[in-house]
N, C-alpha and C positions, 0 to 999 in steps of 0.2 A: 603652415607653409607647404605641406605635402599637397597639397590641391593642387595651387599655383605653379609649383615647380615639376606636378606631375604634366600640365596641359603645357607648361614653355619645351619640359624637354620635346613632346610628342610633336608641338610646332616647330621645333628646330629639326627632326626628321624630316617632316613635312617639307621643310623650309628647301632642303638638299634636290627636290624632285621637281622643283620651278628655276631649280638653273641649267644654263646653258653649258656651262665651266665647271669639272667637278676642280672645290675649293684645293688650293695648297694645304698642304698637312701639316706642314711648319706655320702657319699664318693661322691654322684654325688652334693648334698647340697652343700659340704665344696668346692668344684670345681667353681661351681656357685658363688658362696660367693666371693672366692676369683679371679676369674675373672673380675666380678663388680668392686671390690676393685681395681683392677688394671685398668681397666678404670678412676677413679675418682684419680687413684695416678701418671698416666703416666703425666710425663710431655710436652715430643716430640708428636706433633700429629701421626707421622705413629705408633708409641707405644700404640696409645689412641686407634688409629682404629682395631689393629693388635687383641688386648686386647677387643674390643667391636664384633669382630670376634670370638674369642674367648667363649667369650660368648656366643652371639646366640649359636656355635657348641652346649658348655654345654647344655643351656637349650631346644634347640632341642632334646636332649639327653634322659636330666629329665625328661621332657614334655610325652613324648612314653615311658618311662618306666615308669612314675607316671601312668599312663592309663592302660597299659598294667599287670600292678602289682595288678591293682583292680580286673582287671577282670580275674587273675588268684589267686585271694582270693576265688574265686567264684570256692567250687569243691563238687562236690557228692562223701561223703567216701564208701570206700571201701565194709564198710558191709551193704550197702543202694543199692547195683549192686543188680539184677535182683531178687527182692523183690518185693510184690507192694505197690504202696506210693500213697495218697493221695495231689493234689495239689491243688491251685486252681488260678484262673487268666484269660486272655483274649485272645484267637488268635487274633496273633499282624501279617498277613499277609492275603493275599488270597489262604487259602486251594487248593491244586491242586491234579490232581488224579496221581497217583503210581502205581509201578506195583504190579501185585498180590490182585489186585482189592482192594487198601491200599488210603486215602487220608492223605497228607504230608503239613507238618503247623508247622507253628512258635508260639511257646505258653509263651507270657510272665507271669512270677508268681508274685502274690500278699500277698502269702502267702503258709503255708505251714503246715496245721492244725499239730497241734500235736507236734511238730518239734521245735527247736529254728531255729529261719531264718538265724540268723549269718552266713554267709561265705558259703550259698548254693543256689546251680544256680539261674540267675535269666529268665533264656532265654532256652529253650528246641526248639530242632530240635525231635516232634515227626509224627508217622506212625499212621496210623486208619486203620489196615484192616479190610474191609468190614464196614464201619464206612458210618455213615450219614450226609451227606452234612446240612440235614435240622436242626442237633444239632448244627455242630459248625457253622451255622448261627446266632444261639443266643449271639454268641461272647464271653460274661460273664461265664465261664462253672468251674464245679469240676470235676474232672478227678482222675481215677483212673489207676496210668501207670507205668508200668516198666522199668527202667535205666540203662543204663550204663555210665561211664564216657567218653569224647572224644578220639576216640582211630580209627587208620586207617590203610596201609599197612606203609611202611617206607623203604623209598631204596633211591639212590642215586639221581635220574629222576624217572620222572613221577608225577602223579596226589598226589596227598597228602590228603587225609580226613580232617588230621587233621589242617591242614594249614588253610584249608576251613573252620572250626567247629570255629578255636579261631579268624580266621580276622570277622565273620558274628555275633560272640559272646556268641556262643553256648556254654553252658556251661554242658553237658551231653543231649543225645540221649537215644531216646526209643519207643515204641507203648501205644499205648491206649488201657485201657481194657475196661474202661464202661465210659462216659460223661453223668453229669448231667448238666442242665442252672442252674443260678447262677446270680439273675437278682440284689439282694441285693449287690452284693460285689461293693466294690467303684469303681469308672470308672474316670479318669482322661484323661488329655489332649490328652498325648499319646492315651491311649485306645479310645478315643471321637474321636479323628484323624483316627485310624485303623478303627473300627467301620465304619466310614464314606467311607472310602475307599473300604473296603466288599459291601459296599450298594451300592456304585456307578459300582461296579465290576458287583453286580447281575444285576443292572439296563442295563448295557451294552449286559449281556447276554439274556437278556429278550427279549429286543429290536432287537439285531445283530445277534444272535444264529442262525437265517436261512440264513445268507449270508453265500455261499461257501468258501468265504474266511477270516470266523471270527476268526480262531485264528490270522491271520494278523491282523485284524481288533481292537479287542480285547490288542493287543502287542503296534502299533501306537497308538490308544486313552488313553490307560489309563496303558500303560503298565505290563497289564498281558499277560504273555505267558502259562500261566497254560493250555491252549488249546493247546498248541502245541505238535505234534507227532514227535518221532523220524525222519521219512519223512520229516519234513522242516525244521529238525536241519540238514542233512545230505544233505541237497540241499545248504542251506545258509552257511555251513562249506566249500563244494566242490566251492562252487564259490567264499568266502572270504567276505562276505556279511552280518553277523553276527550281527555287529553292525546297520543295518537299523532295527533291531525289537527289539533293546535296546534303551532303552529312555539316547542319550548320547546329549553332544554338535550338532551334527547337527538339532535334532529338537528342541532343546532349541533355536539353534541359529536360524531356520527358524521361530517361533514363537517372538524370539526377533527381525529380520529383519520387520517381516509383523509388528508387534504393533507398532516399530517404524518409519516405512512408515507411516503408518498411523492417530499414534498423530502429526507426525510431518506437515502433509500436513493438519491437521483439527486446531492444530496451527498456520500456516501459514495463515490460510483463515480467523482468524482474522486479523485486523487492524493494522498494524505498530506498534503503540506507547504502544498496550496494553502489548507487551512481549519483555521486553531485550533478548539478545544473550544468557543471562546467565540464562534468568529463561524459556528460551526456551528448553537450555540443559538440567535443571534440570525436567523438564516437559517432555522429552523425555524418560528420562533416568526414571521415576520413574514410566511410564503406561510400557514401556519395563519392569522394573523390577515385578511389577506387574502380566502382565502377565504372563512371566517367571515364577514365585512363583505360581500362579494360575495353570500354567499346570504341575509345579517339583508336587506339592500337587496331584491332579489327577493323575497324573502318577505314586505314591507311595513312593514318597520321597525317592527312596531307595538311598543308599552309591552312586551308580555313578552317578543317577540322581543329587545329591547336589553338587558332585563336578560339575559334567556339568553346573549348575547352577551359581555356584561360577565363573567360567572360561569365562563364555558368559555374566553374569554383567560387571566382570570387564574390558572384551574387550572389554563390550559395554561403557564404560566411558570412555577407551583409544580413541576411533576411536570418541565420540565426543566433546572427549578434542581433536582431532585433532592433530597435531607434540606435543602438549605438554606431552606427557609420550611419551618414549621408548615401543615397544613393547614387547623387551626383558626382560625390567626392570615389564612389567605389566605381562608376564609369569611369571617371578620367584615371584611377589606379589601373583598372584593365586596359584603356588607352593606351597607358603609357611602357603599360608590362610586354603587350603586344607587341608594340616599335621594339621595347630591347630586345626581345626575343626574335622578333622579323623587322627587322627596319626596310623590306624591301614591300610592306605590307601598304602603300599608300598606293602604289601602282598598282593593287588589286579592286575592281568594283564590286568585289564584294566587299572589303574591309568596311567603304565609307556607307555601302545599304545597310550591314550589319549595325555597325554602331550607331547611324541615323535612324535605323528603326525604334533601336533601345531608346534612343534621346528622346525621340518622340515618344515614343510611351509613357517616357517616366514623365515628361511637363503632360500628358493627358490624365494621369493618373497619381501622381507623386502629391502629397500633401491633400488630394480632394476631402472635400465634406461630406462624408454620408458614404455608407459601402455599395456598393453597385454590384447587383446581381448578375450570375456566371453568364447568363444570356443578353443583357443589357450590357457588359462588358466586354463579352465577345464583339458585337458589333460595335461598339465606340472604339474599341483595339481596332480592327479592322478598318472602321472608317478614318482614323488619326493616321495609322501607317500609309494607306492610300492614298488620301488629300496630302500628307507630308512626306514621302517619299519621291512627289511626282516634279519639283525641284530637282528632285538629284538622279535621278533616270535622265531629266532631259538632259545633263551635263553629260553624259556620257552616249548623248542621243540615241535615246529610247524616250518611246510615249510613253502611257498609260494606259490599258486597257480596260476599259470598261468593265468586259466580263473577269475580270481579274477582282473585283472588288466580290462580286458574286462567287464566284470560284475558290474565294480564300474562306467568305465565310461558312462553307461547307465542307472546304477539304478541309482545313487543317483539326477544327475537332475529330472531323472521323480520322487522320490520320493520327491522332494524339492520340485518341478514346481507346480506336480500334485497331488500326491497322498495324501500329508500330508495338503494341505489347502483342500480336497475332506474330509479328514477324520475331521478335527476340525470342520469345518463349517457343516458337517452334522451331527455332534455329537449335534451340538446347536441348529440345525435348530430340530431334532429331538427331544429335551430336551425341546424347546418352541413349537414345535407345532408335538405332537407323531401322527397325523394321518395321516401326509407326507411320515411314516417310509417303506411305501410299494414303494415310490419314490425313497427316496434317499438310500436304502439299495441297488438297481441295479449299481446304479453310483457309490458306493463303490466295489463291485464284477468288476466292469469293468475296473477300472480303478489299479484295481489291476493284474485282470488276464492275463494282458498282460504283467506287471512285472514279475509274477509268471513264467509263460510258458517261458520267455526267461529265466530265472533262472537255471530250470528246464532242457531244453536243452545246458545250458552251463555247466551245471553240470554234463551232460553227455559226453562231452566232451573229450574225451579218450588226455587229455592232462596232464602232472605229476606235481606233486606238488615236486617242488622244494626244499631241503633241504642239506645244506651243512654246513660246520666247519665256525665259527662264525668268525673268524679270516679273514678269505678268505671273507666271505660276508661283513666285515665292510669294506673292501679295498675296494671292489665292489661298497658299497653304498656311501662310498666317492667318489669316480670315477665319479657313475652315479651323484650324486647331484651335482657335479661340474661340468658336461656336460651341465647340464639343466640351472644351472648357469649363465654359462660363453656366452656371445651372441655373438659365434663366428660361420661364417656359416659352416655348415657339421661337426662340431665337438659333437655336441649332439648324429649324426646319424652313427659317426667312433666308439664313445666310448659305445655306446650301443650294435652295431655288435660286437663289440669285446667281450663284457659281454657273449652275447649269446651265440656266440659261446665257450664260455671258460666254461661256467656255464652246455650247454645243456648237456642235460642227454646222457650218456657212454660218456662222456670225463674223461679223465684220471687225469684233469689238477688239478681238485682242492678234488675230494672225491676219486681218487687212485683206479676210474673204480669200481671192483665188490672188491676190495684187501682190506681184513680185518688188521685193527691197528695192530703192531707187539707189541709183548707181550713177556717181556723175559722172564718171570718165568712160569710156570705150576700156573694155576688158579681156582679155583671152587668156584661160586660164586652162595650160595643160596639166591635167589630172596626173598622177602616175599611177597606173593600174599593173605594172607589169608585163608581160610582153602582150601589148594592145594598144588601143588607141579610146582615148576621151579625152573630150575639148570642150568644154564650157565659154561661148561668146556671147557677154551683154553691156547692155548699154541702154540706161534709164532703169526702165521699166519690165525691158523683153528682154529674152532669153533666149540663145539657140543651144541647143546641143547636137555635137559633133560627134556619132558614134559612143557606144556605151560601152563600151570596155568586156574583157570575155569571162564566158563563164562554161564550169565545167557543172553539170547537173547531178542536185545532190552530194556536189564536194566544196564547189567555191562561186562566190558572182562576184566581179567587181562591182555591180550595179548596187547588189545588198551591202559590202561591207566596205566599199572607197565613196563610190558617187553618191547614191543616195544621200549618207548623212552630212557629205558636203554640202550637197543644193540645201539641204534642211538648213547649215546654220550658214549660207547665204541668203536664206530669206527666199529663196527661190520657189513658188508655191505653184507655178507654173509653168510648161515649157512652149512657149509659142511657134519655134519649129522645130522641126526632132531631121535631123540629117543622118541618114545610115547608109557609109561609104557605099558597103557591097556586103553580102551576108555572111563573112567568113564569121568565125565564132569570137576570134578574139576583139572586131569590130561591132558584131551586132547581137553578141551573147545575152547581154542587159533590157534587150527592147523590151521582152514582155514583162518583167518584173516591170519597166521605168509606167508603162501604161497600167496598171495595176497600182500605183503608187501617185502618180502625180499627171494633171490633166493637159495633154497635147495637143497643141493648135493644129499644126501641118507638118505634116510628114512627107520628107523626100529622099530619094533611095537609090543609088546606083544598078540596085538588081529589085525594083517596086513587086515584081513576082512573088521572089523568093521569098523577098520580108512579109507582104499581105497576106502570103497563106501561112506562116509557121506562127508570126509573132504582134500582128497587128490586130486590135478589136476590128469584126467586120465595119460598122458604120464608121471606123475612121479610113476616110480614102489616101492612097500611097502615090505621090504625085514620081513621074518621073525623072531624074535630073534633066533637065535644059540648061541652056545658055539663057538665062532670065536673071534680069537684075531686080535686086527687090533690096529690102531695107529692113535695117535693124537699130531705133532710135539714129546716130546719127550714122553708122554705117553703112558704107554700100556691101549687098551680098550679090555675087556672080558665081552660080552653077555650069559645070561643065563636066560633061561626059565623050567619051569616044564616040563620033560616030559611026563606025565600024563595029562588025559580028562580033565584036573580042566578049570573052566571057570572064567570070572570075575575079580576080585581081584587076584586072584591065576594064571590066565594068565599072570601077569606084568612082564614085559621085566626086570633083573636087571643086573647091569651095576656097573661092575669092575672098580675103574680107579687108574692105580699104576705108583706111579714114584720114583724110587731108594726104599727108606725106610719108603715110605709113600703110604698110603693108602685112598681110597674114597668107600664105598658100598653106592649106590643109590638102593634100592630093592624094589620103588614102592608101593603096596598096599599087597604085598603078605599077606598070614596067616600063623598059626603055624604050620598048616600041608605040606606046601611048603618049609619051613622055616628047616624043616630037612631035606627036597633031596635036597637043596641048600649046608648046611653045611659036608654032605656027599661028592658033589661033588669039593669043596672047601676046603680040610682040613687046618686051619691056619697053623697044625704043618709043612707042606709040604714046607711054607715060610719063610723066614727069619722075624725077627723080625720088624715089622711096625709101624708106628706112623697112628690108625687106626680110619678115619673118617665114621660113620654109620649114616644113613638115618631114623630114628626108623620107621620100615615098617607099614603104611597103620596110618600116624601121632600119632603114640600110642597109636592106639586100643588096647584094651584090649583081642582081637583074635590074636597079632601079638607079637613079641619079648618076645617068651617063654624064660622060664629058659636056655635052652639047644643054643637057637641064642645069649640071653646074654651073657652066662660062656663062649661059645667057642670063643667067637669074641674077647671078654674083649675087646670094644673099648673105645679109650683112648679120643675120644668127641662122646658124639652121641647130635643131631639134631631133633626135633619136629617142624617138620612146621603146625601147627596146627591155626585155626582161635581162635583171643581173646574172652573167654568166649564165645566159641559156643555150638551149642546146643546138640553135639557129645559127650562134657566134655573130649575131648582129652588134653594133653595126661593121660592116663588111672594113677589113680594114684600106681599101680600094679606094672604101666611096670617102671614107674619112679623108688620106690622102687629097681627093681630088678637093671635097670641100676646103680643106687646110691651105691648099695651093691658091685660092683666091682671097683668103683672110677670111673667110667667114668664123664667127666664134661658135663654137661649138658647143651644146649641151646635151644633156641624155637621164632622162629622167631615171635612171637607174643608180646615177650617181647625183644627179640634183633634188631630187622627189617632182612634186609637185614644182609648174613654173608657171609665173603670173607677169602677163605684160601689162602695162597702164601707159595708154596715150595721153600723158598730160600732156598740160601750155609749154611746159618745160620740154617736154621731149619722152623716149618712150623710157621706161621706168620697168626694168629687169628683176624679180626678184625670186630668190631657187626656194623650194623650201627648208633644204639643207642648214640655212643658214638661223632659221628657228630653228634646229631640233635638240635634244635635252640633251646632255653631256655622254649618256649610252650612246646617243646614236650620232648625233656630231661630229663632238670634241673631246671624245676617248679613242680613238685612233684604232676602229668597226672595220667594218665593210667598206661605207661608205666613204670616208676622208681616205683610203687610197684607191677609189674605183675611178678609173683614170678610162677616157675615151682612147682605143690603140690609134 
């Protein structure tokens, strides 16, 4: 029964991360209670067992909401937001630099002068701009800093903040204003652990800092990547390589191979009679575990490293218990060992590639006939993980990269063979004797730069990153896993061709060519990007987009981590017009990545200048806004711009969008004085009566949505897309007022996320995305359940 009630509890963890409601503790208690009870009352064994399932489910359950319920006890109130506060406590990581010349650090709290501690963070994700590396070396600090609670975009796909903030533990975000050391306050194990890890972090930079390739260097030994530049995430992304400069199962497992070659053969080389069979195993199995734990510790013990830890002990006990454990049965024990240890480990994408890689291995390789040689293995390993991994990338919307399949089968033996016994053995040769380090620092650079360079040119590779409908790829990755399979000749190399070509990119077969998802209703869908603006309008077949939301280069795009992977699991394959209000950054940040990504009919632009030279491919031409009706399946679309010298904000393209008895104004950034040769040229009286959606122009500045836009519109919702408590203080609390004063209902994607209208037969159809979100960010009482329009 340890199989079955290992995989119920690990789905009843699971189970905690697809509600909306975290459960009543008393209600999941009485569950538990009485599931036990019915184990001890069942009389039929399949009753006992069915009931002892049962259970685990339950206390898997309990278990992740008991956890999960602590750490959202844990909240910075409301009127403690962007104050400053006194804290004090330890940088519990290794400080890394940020942008805007900011250093970015995990700071656990020991206190909280002045304050009752009760029920207030215990873990801060804070910024130091312009901040001193040589303070928070002191580790022990008072700080003086400003907060907010965990709060991020929210839309259907994409990147999530806050998802990020409560799985790492964060319990409110902020900057640093001044740091004192703080050498009295108490230091315990944890802190005596971090502390140690800082030290050996600096020691590494001391030492490695002149090697060309130390932020490699740096990543393999001790697992900081804090040296790493955009340029090797964008190398090692394009080639699917990501995981060689995470500390996961394979260098754990390459460290547990060599320690256990090693004890074993210096075992062996005693005497016969000095060691049974059994105190051989246990002798193997305890300097492998050893070292293991000696290099998880050096590498920062973080979240995956332990699971990695966890996963390669206990394989390592299976393989020298030999046939005696299932391999299967030893996955679902590391499974299950995992959640107790991290029950917050499901909301990591590394947990489910981790474990999905294993699984796939073991049905490519688990029970086969006949042994398969290291080279013939390597690539069937390789081609199983890639064809069966590419399901579960897309769930998380990521493609596949082609050269990633090429890229894996060459890096990782040289990083197994070479590069990872170059880096430990000369981290110790260095650590016992430092005036070698002008030796072995070469042999590290060399042995890497050949990794690199081929890297580097695959990643150049003008080859596509594959990405298609999850449905279609799990067909696929059954297909392929059972080609690799099945040892039948040419059937590996029939069912592959045929993937290929069915899969390669413009085939019709499985993504429907460039043919956007049909859509039966009229749609507007505002994005929540944070202080910016996107708007997705379609209806059938087309697609417009409304400005791309902003981005700051080299730190953040909403286009990469909101928009994009929305239109992807909309179906959206192409954009037939691309509208960009006017070229501020937080409107038209996104153009050139969006043309780079997905193929655009017409483009039209408030400021056609600015956008065609910064962000437009030459051959696509940037039409001007006009007053031109045109069509979007069944929607009317009307363009309007100032006809006056205004520049700027007052240049912004706005955009009409009407269907029967309803209505969309999108108006951009405009201002008040734009804002009446709009309504002149628009008079509402001239219309029939509308169900009227408004954009509040330029997020409810206090320059926009004069009296005279509000009276005459009377619209019956208007829209704030405004960033959470930024430093703009949109929306103006003026313009709120004035909208409130006519009844219009108010929304603000900062407090709703993402908002979705739908023109049914019924009428128009309102829905926030607040209203899906998971119990962290909902219905645990966050950011967002009190972020209230003033």
């Amino acid at each position: 029964m340890a199989f079955p009630c290992a995989i119920a509890f690990s789905c009843g963890v699971i189970l905690l991360y697809r509600l909306s409601v975290l459960p009543v503790s008393w209600w999941l208690l009485v569950a538990l209670v009485t599931a036990f009870y019915s184990v001890l009352a069942a009389k039929s064994p399949a009753l006992r067992s069915l009931a002892l399932v049962a259970a685990a489910l339950i206390a898997g359950l309990a278990w992740g909401a008991w956890q999960a319920g602590h750490q959202l006890s844990q909240r910075l109130p409301p009127d403690l937001e962007r104050i400053p506060l006194t804290v004090e406590g330890y940088v519990c990581d290794i400080p890394a630099a940020g942008s805007f010349n900011s250093l970015r650090f995990s700071f656990c709290i020991t206190g909280w002068p002045g304050r009752a501690e009760s029920g207030l963070p215990e873990r801060l994700r804070l910024s130091w701009y312009g901040g001193e590396a040589q303070t928070l070396a002191h580790h022990r600090l008072t700080l003086q800093v400003v907060l907010r609670r965990p709060h991020g975009t929210l839309n259907p796909s994409g990147f999530r903040y806050e998802d990020w903030l409560f799985r790492k533990g964060y319990r409110a975000t902020g900057s640093v204003r001044s740091a004192e050391p703080a050498a009295t306050l108490p230091c315990h194990l944890h802190c005596q652990y971090t502390a140690g890890h800082q030290s050996l972090a600096r020691w590494v930079e001391s030492r490695f800092s002149e090697a060309s390739r130390y932020p490699l260097i740096a990543s393999l030994m001790i697992g900081n990547r804090g040296a790493m530049e955009s340029s090797h995430w964008e190398v090692l992304k394009a080639t699917g390589t990501i995981h060689l400069v995470a500390i996961s199962g394979l260098h754990l497992g390459l460290v547990a191979l060599g320690a256990g070659f090693v004890a074993r053969r210096t075992l062996l080389a005693f005497p016969g009679h000095r060691f049974s069979e059994a105190s051989l195993r246990w002798g193997v199995f305890t300097v492998v575990g050893v070292c293991c734990l000696a290099y998880a510790l050096a590498s920062g013990f973080t979240v995956p490293t332990r699971r990695a830890l966890i996963m390669v002990m206990i394989a390592t006990w299976a393989l020298i218990c030999g046939r005696e454990i299932s391999p299967w049965s030893s996955l679902a024990l590391a499974f299950a060992t995992v959640l107790v240890l991290d029950p917050f480990a499901p909301l990591d994408q590394g947990f489910w590639l981790s474990f999905s890689a294993v699984a796939i291995l073991l049905v490519t390789f688990s029970g086969r006939l006949g042994a398969v040689g290291w080279l013939a293995g390597l690539v069937l390993a390789q081609m199983a993980v890639f064809i069966g991994l590419w399901p579960v990338l897309s769930q998380f919307g990521q493609g596949q990269p082609i050269a990633g399949l090429v890229a894996n089968l060459i890096a990782i033996p040289w990083v197994s063979v070479i590069v990872m016994p170059v880096i430990i053995v000369g981290g110790v040769v260095v650590a016992l004797m430092p005036m070698l380090t002008e030796w072995v620092v070469p042999v590290m650079d060399a042995v890497l730069a050949g990794l690199w360079w081929l890297l580097v040119r695959l990643s150049e590779w003008q080859v596509p990153v594959l990405s298609f409908a999850t449905l279609s790829l799990s067909l696929v990755a059954a297909s392929g896993l059972l080609a690799l399979r099945l040892p039948l000749p040419w059937f590996p190399v029939l069912v592959f061709s045929a993937v290929v070509v069915w899969l390669w990119p413009g085939s019709d077969s499985v993504s429907g060519g460039r043919v956007n998802r049909y859509v039966p209703v009229p749609e507007v869908r505002i994005l929540d990007v944070g202080q910016g603006l996107s708007v997705l309008v379609r209806h059938r077949r087309e697609v417009l987009l409304y400005d791309t939301g902003p981005a700051v280069p080299g730190v953040f795009s909403a286009m990469e981590s909101t928009v994009l992977p929305n239109l992807r699991d909309l179906g959206v394959r192409r954009i037939d017009q691309l509208v960009i209000s006017h070229s501020d950054n937080d409107h038209a940040g996104g153009v050139g990545l969006l043309f780079g990504s997905l193929p655009v009919g017409r483009v039209i632009a408030g400021e056609p200048e600015a956008i065609a030279e910064v962000d437009v491919p030459a051959p696509v031409p940037v039409e001007s806004c006009q007053r031109k009706p045109a069509a979007l399946g069944a929607l009317e679309l009307t363009f309007w711009r100032s006809p006056g010298g205004a520049s700027g904000n007052d240049r912004s393209c706005v955009l009409l969008v009407r269907h029967k008895s309803m209505e969309w104004i999108l108006p951009g950034d405009i201002t008040e004085a734009v804002e009446a040769g709009f309504l002149k040229t628009f008079a509402p009286a001239s219309h029939p009566p509308l169900h009227r959606v408004v954009l509040a122009p330029h997020h409810g500045s206090k320059t926009s949505s004069s009296a005279a836009w509000v009276n005459t519109l009377e619209p019956d919702h208007v829209i704030y897309t405004a960033g959470y408590r930024h430093r703009y203080g949109h929306p103006h609390p003026d313009v709120v007022a004035r909208y409130r004063r006519i009844g219009a209902v108010a929304l603000n994607t900062a407090c709703s996320g993402g908002i979705t209208f739908k023109a049914t037969p019924g009428g128009l159809e309102v829905h926030e995305m607040r209203h899906d979100s998971p119990f962290w960010i909902g219905g645990a009482g966050l950011a967002r359940d009190q972020c209230k329009i003033p």
